[in-house]
TIVOKE-557531 format. One record per residue (C-alpha): residue in three letters; residue number from 1; x, y, z. Coordinates in nm, 4 decimals. Each point is the difference from the previous one (the first is absolute). Layout:
  vexba  ronu         x         y         z
    ala   NUM         X         Y         Z
...
! end
This chain:
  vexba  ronu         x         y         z
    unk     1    1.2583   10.7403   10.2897
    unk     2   -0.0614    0.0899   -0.3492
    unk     3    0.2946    0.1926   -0.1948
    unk     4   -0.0673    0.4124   -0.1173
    unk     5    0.2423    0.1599   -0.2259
    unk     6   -0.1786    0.3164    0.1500
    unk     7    0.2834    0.2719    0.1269
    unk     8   -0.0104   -0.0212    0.3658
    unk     9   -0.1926   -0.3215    0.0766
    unk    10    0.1139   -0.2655    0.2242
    unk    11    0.1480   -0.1899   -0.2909
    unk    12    0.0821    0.2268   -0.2289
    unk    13    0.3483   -0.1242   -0.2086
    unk    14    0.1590    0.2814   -0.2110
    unk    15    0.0473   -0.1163   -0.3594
    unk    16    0.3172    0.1573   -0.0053
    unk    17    0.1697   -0.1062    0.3053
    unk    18    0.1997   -0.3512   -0.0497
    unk    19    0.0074   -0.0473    0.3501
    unk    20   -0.3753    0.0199    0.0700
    unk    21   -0.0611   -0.2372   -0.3100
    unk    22    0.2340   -0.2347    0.0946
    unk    23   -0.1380    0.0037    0.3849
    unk    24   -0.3730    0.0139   -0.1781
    unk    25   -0.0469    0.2485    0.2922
    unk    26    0.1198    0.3475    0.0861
    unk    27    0.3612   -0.0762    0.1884
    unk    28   -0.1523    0.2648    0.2750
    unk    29   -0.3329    0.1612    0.0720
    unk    30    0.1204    0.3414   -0.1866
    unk    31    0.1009   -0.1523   -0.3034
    unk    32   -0.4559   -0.0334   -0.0514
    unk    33    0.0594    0.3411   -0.0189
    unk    34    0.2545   -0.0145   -0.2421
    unk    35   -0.0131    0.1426   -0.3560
    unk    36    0.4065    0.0310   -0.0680
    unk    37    0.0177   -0.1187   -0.3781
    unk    38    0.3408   -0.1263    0.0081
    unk    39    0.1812   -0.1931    0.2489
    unk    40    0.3186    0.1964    0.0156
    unk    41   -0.2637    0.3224    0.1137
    unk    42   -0.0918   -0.2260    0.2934
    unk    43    0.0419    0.1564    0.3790
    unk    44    0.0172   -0.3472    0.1317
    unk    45    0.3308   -0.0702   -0.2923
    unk    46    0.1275    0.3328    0.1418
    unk    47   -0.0267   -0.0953    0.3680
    unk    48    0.1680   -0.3756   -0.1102
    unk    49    0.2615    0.1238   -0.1519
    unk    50    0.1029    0.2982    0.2571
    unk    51    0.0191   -0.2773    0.2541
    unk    52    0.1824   -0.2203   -0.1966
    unk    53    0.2502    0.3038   -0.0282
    unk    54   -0.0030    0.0636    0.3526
    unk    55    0.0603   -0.3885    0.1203
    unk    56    0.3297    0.0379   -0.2729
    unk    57    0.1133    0.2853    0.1713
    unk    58   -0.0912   -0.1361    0.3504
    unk    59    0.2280   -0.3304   -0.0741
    unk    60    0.2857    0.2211   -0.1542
    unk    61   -0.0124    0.1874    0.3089
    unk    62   -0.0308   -0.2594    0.2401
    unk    63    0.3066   -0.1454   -0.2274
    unk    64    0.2524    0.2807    0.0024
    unk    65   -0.1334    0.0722    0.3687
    unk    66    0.0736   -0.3990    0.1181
    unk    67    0.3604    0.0353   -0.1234
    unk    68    0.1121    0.3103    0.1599
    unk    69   -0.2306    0.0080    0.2999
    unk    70   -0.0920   -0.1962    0.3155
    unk    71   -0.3408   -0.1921   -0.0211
    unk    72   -0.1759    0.2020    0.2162
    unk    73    0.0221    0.2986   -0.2476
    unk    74   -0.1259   -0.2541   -0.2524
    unk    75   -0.2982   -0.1130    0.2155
    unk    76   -0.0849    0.3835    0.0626
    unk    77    0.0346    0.0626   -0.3749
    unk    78   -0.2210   -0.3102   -0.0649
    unk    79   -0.2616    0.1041    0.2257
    unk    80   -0.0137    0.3497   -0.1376
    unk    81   -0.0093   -0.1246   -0.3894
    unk    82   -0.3149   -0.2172    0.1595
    unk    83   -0.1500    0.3371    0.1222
    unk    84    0.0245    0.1624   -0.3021
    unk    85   -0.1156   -0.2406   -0.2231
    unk    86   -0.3386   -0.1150    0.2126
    unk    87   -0.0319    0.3922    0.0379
    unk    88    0.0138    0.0947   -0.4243
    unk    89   -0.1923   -0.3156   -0.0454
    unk    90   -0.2808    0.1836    0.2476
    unk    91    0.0161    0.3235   -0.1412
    unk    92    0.0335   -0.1408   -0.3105
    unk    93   -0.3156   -0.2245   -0.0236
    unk    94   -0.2291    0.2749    0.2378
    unk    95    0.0751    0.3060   -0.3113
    unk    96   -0.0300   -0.2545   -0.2679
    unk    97   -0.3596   -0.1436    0.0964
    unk    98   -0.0937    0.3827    0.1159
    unk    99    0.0726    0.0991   -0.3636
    unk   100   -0.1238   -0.3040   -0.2087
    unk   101   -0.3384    0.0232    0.2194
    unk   102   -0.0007    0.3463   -0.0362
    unk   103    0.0507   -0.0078   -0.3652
    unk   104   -0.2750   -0.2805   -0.0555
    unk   105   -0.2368    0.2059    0.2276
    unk   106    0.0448    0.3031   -0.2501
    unk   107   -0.0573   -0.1891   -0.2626
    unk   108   -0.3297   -0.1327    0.1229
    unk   109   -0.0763    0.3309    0.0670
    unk   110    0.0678    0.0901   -0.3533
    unk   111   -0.1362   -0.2850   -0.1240
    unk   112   -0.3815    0.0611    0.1471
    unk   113    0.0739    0.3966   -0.1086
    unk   114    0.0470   -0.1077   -0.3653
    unk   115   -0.3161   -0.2376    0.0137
    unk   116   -0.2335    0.2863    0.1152
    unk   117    0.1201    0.2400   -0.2296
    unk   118   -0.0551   -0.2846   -0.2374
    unk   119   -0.3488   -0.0160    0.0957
    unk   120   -0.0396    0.3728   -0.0294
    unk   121    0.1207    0.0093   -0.3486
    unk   122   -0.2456   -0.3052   -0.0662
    unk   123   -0.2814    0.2158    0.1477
    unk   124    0.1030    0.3208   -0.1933
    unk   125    0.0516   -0.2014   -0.2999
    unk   126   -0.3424   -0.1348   -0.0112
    unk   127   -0.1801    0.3174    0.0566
    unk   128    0.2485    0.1645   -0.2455
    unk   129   -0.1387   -0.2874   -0.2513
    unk   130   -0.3954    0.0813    0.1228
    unk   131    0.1039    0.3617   -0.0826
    unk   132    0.1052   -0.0634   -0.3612
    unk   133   -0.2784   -0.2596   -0.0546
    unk   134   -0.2725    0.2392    0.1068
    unk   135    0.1761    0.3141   -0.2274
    unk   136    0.0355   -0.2514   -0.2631
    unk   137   -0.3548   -0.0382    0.0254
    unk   138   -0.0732    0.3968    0.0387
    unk   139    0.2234    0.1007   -0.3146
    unk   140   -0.1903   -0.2623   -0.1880
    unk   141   -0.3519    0.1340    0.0557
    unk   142    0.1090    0.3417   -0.0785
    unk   143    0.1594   -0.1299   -0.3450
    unk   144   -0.3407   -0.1982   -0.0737
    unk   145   -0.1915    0.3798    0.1037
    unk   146    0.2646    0.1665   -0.1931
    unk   147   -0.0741   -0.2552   -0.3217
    unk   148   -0.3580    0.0583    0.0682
    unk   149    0.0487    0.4003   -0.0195
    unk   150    0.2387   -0.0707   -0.3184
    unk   151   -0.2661   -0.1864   -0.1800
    unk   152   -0.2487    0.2670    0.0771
    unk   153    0.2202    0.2722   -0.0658
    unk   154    0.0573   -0.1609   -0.3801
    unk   155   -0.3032   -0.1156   -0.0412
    unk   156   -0.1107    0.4268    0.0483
    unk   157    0.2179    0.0635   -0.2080
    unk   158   -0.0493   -0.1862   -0.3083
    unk   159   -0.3604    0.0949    0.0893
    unk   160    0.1069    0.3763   -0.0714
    unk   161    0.1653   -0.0717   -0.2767
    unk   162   -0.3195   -0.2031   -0.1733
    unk   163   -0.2275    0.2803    0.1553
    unk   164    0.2400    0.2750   -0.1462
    unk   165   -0.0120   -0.1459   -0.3409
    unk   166   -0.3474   -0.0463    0.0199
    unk   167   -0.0392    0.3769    0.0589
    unk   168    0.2422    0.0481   -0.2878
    unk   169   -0.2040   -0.1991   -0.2213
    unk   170   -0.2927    0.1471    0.0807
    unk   171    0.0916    0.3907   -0.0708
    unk   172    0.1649   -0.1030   -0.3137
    unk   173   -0.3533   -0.0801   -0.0742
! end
């Protein structure tokens, strides 16, 4: 199968995740869906280390519980710790995937909003350029009529002013 680097495909690796590099495949089919830019911001990381934290406090319990206690207290205290930590490791994963899926589904969503209102402002744009192009083309006719009417309106005049001179001219005679 070839490899994407497209957010959400089969094989997509996250640039920034070291784990997903170093696997050269997402570590879990959310992390496709993944666009965490650093590591430490990482639910999976989060969800690691809270276990790890848990399995610490498990053994020091089973610990102080094994020296004061009788075994079966231990064994009930075992199998609860075992409870808890397959039931946050549920709950855990089911919210996590709900709201990286969620989040990449929004995002999509966003993503095709911003590339129609892209097109729209290509449309707009266009016609807003046909707009200028054919005012452009208006205003110039109208300064060609209006140098037209200027050239006629001078040319009048300095007729006048010959004519008017002439007249002068010819009553000083």
């Amino acid at each position: 199968m070839e490899k994407t680097n497209e957010l959400g495909q089969l094989n997509y690796i996250n640039p920034n995740c070291w784990v997903a590099k170093t696997m050269k495949a997402p570590p879990q089919e959310r992390c496709r869906y993944c666009t965490v830019d650093n590591y430490k911001n990482c639910p999976n990381l989060k969800y690691l280390i809270t276990t790890i934290v848990l399995i610490f406090i498990s053994l020091g319990g089973v610990f102080l519980i094994e020296r004061k206690f009788s075994s079966s207290l231990l064994r009930v205290v075992l199998f609860s710790d075992f409870i808890l930590a397959i039931a946050y490791g549920f709950l855990f994963n089911k919210v996590t995937t709900e709201n990286i899926e969620k989040d990449y589904k929004v995002k999509q969503e966003l993503k095709i909003e911003v590339e129609e209102k892209t097109k729209k402002l290509r449309l707009l744009t266009e016609n807003l350029d046909k707009k200028i192009h054919e005012k452009t083309e208006e205003l110039q006719k109208k300064v060609v009529e209006l140098e037209k009417f200027k050239s006629l309106m001078i040319n009048r005049e300095l007729e006048m002013i010959k004519l008017k001179k002439e007249i002068r001219r010819i009553k000083e005679q």
